[in-house]
N, C-alpha and C positions, 0 to 999 in steps of 0.2 A: 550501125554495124561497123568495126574497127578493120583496120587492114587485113588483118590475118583470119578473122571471121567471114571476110567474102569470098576468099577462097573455099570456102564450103559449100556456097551456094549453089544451087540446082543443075546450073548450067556445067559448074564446076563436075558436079558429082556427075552428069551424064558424058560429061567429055573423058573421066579417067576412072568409068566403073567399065567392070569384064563380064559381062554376061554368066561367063564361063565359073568367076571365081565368088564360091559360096560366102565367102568374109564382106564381100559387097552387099548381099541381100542383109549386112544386118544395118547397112546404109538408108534401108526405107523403114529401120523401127526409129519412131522420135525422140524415145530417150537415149539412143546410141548417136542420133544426129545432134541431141541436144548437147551431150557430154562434150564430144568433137568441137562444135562451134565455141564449149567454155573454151578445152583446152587452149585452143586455137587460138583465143581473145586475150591466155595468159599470156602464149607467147608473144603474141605480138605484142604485149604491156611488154616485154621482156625486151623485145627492137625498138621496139620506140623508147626506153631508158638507155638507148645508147649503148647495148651489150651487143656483140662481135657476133653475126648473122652464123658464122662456123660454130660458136660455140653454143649458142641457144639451140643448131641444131645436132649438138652432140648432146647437150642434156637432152634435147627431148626423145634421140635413141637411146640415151643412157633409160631414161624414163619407163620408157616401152619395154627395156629388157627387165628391168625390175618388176615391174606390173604382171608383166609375163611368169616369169619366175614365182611372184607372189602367190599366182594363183594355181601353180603349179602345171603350167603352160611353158615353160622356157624351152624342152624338149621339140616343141614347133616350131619357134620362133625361127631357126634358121632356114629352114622351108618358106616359109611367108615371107623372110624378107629377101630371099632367092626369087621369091615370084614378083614383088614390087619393084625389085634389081631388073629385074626382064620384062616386067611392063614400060620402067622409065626409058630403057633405050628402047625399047621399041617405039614409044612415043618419039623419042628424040632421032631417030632416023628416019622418021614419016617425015619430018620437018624440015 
């Protein structure tokens, strides 16, 4: 398992899931946790070729908002990443 693939692992996923937020329960279907650990593995193919840690991870919100979009989804997107925005400092001021 590569760098950016362990960050997915279990321990991972119970330390920064919300009980409360529905987008997490699609965390215990396998093929949404399978999808996650590719993506995960690309990127990290991406850091470890030596591309700028800022920029890998503006593509991969670039990524997300097209995906979104594609699926005719982008009307949420700023909601969910208003709540991942308020989960991370909350995380980060526990600490």
């Amino acid at each position: 398992m590569d760098r950016a693939a362990r960050h997915l692992d279990d321990d991972f996923i119970d330390r920064h899931s919300d009980p409360g937020d529905p987008g997490d329960a699609l965390l215990d279907n396998p093929a949404v946790l399978d999808a996650s650990v590719r993506i995960a593995a690309i990127y990290g193919d991406l850091l470890g070729s030596g591309l700028d840690e800022a920029a890998v991870g503006q593509a991969m919100l670039g990524a997300t908002v097209m995906l979104y979009k594609s699926v005719g989804l982008g009307t949420m997107l700023p909601a969910i990443l208003r709540r991942v925005a308020d989960r991370l400092d909350r995380e980060r001021t526990a600490h």
